[in-house]
MIKOL-882592 format. One record per residue (C-alpha): residue number from 0; residue in one letter; x, y, z; chain. Coordinates in nm, 3 decimals. Layout:
PT   seq   type         u         v         w   mol
PT   NUM      A         X         Y         Z     A
...
// end
This chain:
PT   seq   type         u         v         w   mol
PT     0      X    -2.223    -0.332    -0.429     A
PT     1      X    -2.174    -0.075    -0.690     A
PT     2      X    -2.369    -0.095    -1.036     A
PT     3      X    -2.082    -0.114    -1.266     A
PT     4      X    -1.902    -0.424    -1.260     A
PT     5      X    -1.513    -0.143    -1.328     A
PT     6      X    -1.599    -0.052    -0.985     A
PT     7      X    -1.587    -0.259    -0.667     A
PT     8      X    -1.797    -0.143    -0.360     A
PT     9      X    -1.783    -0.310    -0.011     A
PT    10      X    -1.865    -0.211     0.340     A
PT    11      X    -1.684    -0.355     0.627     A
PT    12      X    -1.688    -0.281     1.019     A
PT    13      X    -1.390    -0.172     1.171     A
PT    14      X    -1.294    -0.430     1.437     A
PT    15      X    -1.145    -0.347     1.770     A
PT    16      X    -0.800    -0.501     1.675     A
PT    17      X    -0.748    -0.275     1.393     A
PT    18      X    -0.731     0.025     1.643     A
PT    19      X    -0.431     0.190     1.764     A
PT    20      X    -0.435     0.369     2.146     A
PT    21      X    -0.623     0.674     2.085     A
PT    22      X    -0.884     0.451     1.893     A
PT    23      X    -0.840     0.521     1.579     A
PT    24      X    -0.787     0.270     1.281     A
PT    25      X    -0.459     0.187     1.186     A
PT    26      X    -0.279     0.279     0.886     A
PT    27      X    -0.173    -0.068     0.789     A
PT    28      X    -0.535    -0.145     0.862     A
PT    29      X    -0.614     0.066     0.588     A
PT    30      X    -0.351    -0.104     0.332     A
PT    31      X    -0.479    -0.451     0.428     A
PT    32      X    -0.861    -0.373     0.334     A
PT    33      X    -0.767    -0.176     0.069     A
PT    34      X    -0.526    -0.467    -0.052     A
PT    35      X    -0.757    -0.709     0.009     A
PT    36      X    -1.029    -0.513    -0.189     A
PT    37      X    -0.828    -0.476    -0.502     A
PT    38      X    -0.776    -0.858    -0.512     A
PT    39      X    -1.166    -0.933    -0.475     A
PT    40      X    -1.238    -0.703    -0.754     A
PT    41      X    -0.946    -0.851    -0.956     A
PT    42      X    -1.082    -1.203    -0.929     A
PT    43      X    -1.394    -1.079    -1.046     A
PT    44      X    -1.263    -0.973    -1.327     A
PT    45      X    -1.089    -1.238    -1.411     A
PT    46      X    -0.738    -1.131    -1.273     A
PT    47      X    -0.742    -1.257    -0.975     A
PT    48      X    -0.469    -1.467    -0.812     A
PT    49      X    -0.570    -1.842    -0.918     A
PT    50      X    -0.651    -1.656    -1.297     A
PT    51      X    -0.296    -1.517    -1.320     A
PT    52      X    -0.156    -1.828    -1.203     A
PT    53      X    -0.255    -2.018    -1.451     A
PT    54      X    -0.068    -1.811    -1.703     A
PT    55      X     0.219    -1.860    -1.500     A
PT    56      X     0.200    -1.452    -1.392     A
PT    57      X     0.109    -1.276    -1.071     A
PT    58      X     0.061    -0.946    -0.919     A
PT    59      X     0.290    -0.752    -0.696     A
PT    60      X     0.255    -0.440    -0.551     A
PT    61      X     0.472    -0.177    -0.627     A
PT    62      X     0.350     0.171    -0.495     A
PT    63      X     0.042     0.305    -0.343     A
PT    64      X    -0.030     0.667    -0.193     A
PT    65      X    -0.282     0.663     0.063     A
PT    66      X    -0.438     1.035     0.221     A
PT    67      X    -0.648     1.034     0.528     A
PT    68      X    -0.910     1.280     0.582     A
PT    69      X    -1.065     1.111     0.880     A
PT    70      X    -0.980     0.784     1.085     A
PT    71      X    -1.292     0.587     1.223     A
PT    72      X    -1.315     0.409     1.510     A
PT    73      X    -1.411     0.076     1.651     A
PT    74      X    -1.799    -0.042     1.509     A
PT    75      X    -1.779     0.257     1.243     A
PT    76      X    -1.898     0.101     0.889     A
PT    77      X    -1.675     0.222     0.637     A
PT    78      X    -1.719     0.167     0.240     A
PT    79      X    -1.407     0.107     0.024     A
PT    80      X    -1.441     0.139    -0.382     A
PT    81      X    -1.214     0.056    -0.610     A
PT    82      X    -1.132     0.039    -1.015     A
PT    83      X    -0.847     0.004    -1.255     A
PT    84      X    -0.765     0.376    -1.370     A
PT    85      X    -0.462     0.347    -1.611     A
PT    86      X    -0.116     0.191    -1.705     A
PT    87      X     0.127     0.444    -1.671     A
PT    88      X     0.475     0.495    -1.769     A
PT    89      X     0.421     0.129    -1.975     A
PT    90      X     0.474    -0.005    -1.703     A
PT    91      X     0.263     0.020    -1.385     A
PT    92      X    -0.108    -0.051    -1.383     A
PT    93      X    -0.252     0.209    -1.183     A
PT    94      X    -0.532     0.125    -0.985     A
PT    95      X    -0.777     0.354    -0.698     A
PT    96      X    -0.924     0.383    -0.434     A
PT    97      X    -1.170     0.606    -0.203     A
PT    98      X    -1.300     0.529     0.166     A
PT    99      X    -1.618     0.654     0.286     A
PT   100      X    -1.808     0.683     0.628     A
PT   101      X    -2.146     0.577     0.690     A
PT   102      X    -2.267     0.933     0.589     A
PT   103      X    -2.103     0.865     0.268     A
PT   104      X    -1.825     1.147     0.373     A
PT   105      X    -1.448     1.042     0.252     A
PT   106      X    -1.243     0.873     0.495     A
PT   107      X    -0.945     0.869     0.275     A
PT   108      X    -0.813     0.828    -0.093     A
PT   109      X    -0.554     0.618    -0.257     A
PT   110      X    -0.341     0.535    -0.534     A
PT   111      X    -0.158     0.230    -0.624     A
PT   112      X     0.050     0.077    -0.890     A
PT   113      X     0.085    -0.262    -1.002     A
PT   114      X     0.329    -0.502    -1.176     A
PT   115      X     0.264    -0.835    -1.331     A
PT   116      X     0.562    -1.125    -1.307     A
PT   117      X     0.604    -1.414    -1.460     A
PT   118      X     0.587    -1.636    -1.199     A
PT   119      X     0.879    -1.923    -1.355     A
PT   120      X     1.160    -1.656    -1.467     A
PT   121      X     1.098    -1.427    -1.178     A
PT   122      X     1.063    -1.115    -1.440     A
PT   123      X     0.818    -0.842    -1.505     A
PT   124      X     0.630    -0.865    -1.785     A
PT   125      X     0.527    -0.488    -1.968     A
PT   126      X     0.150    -0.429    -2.033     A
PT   127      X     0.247    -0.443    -2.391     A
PT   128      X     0.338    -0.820    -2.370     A
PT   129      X     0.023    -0.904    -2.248     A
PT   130      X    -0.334    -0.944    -2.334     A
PT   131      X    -0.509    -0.875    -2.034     A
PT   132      X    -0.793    -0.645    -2.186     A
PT   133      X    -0.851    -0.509    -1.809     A
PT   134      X    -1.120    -0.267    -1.793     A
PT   135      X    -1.057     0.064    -1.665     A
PT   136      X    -1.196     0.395    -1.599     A
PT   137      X    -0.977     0.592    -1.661     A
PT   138      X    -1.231     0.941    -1.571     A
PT   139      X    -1.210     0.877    -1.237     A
PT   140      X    -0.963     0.955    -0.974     A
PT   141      X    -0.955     0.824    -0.585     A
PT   142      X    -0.583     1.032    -0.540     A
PT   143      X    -0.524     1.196    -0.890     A
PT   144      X    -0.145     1.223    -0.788     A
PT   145      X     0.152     1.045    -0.966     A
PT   146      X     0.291     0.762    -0.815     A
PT   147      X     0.695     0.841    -0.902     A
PT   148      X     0.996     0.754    -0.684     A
PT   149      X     1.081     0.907    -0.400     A
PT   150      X     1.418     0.977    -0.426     A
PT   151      X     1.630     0.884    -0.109     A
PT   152      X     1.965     0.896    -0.035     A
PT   153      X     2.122     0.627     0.182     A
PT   154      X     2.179     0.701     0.554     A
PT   155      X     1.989     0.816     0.804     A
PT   156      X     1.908     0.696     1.134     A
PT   157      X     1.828     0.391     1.179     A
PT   158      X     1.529     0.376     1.367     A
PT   159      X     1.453    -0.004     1.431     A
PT   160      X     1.578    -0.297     1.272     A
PT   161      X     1.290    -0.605     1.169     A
PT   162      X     1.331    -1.003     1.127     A
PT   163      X     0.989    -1.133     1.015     A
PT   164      X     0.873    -1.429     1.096     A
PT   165      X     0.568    -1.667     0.993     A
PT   166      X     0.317    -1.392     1.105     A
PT   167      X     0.456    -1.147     0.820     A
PT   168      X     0.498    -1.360     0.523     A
PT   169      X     0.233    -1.393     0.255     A
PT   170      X     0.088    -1.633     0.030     A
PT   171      X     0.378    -1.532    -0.228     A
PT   172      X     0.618    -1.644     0.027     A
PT   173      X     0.747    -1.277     0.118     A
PT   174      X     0.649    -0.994     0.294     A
PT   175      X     0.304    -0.892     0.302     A
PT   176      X     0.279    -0.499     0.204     A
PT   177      X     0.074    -0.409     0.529     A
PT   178      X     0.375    -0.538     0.697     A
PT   179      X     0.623    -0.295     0.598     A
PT   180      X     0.324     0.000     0.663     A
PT   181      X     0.337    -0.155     1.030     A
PT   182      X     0.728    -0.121     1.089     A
PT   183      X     0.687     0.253     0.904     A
PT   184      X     0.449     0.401     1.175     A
PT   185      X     0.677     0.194     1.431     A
PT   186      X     0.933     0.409     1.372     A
PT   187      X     0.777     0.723     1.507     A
PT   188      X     0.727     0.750     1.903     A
PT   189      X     0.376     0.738     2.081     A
PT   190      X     0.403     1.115     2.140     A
PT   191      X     0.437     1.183     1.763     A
PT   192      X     0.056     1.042     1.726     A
PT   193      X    -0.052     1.204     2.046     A
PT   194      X     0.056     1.588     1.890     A
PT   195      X     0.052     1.540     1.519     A
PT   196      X    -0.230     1.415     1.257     A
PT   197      X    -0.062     1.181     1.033     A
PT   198      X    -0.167     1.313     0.661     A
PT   199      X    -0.014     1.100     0.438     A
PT   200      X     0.200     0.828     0.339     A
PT   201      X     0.371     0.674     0.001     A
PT   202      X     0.539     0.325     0.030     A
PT   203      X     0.728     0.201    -0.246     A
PT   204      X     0.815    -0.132    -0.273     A
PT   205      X     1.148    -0.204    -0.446     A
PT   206      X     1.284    -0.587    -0.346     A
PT   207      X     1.097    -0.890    -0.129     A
PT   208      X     1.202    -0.954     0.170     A
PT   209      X     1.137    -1.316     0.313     A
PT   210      X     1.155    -1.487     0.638     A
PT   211      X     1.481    -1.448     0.861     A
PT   212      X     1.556    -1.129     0.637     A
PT   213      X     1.679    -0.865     0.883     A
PT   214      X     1.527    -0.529     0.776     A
PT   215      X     1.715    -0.160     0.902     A
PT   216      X     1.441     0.085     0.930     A
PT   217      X     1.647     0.456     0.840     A
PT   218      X     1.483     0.787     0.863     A
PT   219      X     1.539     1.135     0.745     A
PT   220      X     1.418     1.425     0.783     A
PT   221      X     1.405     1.652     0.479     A
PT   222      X     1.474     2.009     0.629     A
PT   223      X     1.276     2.172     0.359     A
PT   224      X     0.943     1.995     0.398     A
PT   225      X     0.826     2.016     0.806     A
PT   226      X     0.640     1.704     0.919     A
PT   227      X     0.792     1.516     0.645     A
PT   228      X     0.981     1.211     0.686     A
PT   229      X     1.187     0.984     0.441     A
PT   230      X     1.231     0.641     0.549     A
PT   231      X     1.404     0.347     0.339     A
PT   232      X     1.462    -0.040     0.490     A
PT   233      X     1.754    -0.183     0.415     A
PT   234      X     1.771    -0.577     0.409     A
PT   235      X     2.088    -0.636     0.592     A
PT   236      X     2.170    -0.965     0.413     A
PT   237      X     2.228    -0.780     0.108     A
PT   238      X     2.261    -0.405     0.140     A
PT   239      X     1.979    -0.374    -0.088     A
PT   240      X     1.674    -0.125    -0.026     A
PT   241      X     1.365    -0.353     0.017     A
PT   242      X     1.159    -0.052    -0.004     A
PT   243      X     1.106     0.354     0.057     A
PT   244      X     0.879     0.524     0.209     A
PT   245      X     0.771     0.915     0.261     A
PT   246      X     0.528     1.045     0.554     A
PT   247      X     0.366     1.362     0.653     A
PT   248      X     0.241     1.489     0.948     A
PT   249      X     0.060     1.774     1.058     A
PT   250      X    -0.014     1.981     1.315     A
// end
């Protein structure tokens, strides 16, 4: 475990489950450890989930930015750190990440940007409302990259459409944010993975989506950025975007 109780330090094993074909772990893997991370180091804060709830608030996830150098494998040990950075824009509390090998070599970086709710009205509460006093270091940087929207437009094609079930929803009752980085890389073929290193990827979450929600997956490709993709899913009950996403790949 790290020294400084700002940072969080764990190493994990990658299982065999977390693999995709060619052996190599997962990008939602990734978002679920790294998740799963920042909520360890938020309980030992003092922020954790059972901590908020008592104030009647709660995390959500709004954005995170993840870049992969490297994917391990099945039985690689991998080492995930984390700290609070910064609030930013008054609104999101920013949060990092980095992912090491064995060696100590990165595996991959991340951003991510939170929001705190109040869990009766359903609203989100500004950092400025609060008295959190959650440390930060704000020196360091996992992915020193802003975390702003992504700007779709609607349309696209529509690339799958999702109805989750008791297998995708949380302990908030909605979607779990891994999810939605499953049904992302779902909407790219086999070959894609086969002839092109996947780089990076953005999700932004913008409404839940709960159980029997049916979820159009639209891509587009923006002609002025090559391996890029845009991709937004649309709950169909509403019309509304549940969230957006942007992906790069490269050769």
């Amino acid at each position: 475990m790290s020294a400084s109780p700002q940072i969080y330090e764990t190493t994990l094993t990658v299982s065999t489950y977390e693999c995709d074909f060619q052996q190599r772990w997962k990008p939602a893997a990734f978002f679920q450890r790294l998740t799963e991370a920042a909520g360890v180091h938020a309980a030992r804060l003092g922020f954790g989930y059972d901590a908020m709830l008592a104030q009647n608030l709660y995390w959500v996830h709004s954005r995170m930015k993840l870049k992969f150098y490297r994917f391990p494998g099945p039985g690689d040990a991998v080492t995930i750190r984390t700290w609070p950075k910064t609030i930013q824009q008054k609104l999101f509390y920013i949060r990092d990440f980095e992912v090491l090998d064995s060696a100590g070599e990165p595996l991959a970086a991340a951003t991510s940007a939170w929001l705190v709710m109040d869990a009766g009205a359903r609203r989100l509460i500004p950092p400025q409302s609060l008295d959190l006093q959650l440390p930060t270091v704000s020196a360091r940087a996992g992915l020193d990259e802003p975390l702003e929207r992504i700007g779709m437009t609607p349309g696209g094609e529509e690339r799958l459409v999702a109805q989750p079930g008791y297998s995708a929803i949380d302990l908030l009752g909605h979607v779990n944010n891994s999810r939605y980085v499953e049904w992302i890389c779902d909407a790219f073929p086999l070959e894609d993975y086969r002839d092109y290193r996947l780089d990076w990827i953005q999700v932004n979450y913008d409404r839940e989506v709960r159980a029997g929600d049916r979820v159009s997956l639209r891509a587009h490709p923006p002609a002025a950025h090559p391996g890029m993709w845009l991709l937004e899913g649309v709950n169909l009950a509403n019309e509304t975007r549940a969230f957006e996403a942007a992906v790069q790949f490269t050769a």
